[in-house]
N, C-alpha and C positions, 0 to 999 in steps of 0.2 A: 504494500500500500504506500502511495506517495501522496504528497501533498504538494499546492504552488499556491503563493497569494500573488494577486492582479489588481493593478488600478482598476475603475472604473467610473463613470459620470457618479454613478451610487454608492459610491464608496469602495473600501478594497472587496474584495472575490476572492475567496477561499473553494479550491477543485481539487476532488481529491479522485484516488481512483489507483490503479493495478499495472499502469501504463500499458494497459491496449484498452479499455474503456472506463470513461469517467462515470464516478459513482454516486458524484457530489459539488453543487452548485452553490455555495452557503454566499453569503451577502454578513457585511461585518454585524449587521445589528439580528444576522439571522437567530430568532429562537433556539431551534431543534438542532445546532451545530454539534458536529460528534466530537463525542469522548475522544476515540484514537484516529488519527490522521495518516500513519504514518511519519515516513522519513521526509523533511524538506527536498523537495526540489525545483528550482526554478525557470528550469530549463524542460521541463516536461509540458505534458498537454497542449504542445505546437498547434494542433488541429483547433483545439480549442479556443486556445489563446487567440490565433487567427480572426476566428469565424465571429467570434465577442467581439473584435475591435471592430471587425466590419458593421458587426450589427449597430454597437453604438455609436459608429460613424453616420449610421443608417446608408447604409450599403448595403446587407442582407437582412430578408424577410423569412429566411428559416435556415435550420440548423441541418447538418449534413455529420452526425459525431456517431461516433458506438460509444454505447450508453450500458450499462448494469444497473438497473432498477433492480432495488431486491425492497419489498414486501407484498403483505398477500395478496391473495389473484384477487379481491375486490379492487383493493389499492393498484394494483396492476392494470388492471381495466378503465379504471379514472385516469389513469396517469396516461394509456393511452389516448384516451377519450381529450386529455388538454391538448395532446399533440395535433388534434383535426381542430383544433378553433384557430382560425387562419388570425395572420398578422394584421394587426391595427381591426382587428374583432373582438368581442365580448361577449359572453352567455353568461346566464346565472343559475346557481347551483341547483334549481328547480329545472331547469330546462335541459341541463348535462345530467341528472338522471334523470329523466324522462329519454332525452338522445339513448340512456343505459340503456332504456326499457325497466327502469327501475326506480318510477317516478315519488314512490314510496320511500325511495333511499337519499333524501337530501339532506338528512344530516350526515349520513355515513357517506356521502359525496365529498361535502363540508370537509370531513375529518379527514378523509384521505386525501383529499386538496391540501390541506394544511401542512401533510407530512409528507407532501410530494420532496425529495431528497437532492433532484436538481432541478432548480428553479430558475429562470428565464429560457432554457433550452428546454425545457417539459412545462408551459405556460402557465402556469398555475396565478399569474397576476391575472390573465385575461377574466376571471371570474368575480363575477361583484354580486350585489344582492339584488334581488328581483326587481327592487323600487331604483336602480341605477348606482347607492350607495356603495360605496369600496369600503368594504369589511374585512376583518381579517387578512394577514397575508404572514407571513412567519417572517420575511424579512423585512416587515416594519411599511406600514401605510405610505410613507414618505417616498420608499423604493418604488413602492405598487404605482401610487400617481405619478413619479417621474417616469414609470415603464407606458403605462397608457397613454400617457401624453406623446412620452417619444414616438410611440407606434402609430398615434394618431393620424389621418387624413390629412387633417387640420394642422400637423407637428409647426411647421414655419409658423402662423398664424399664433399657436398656444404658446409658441417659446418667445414670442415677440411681444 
């Protein structure tokens, strides 16, 4: 297991991961940051590194990485389910389980949204609450509105 921190528009970015795929996207003010990281290195996650400075260039609208998600197939299913909500879009937790077929399940959407384990490359900002309101996000609301905005239509227009 290694680890690398990264600038970014939202602070530093902490990725960790086995160096053939990343396991983990934490953001400095992330909640749920793990216990063991690993060995530093700063020189890893090339692809990664990459493909983030493009994005927050806004140069790319999706991520092209090998990923290791590890938790359970509910949580596996959401965390697919944020990968199909395209860039500069948003649903809400009612609406991604119902896309489940599992319209009954929006708390347990919620919580597996929450403990999605890379985050801006498995979207889990793009989700807010039904009335428009940006709830929840593990790395800190501040992160969540500077990512919707960036992704926005609108981006030149909200950053100006």
């Amino acid at each position: 297991m290694f680890h690398a921190l990264i600038p970014s528009p939202i602070g530093e970015i902490l990725l960790t991961g086995d160096g053939s795929a990343l396991s983990g996207l934490y953001t400095s003010e992330h909640v749920r940051r793990p216990a063991s990281i690993g060995a530093r290195d700063d020189l890893a996650f090339t692809d990664a590194r990459d493909q983030l400075a493009e994005y927050f260039a806004g140069d790319r609208t999706e991520f092209d990485l090998a990923l290791r998600l590890v938790g359970t197939p509910f949580q596996l299913r959401v965390w697919e389910e944020l990968r199909r909500i395209g860039h500069g879009q948003t649903t809400s937790y009612g609406q991604l389980a119902l896309r489940m077929g599992a319209p009954s399940a929006v708390r347990a959407v919620g919580m597996a949204n929450g403990r999605n384990p890379i985050s801006i490359v498995v979207p889990c900002h793009r989700v807010i609450a039904s009335d428009g309101q940006l709830t929840g996000y593990a790395g800190g609301l501040a992160a969540k509105r500077w990512l919707l905005e960036h992704e926005s239509p609108n981006h030149d227009r909200l950053a100006g």
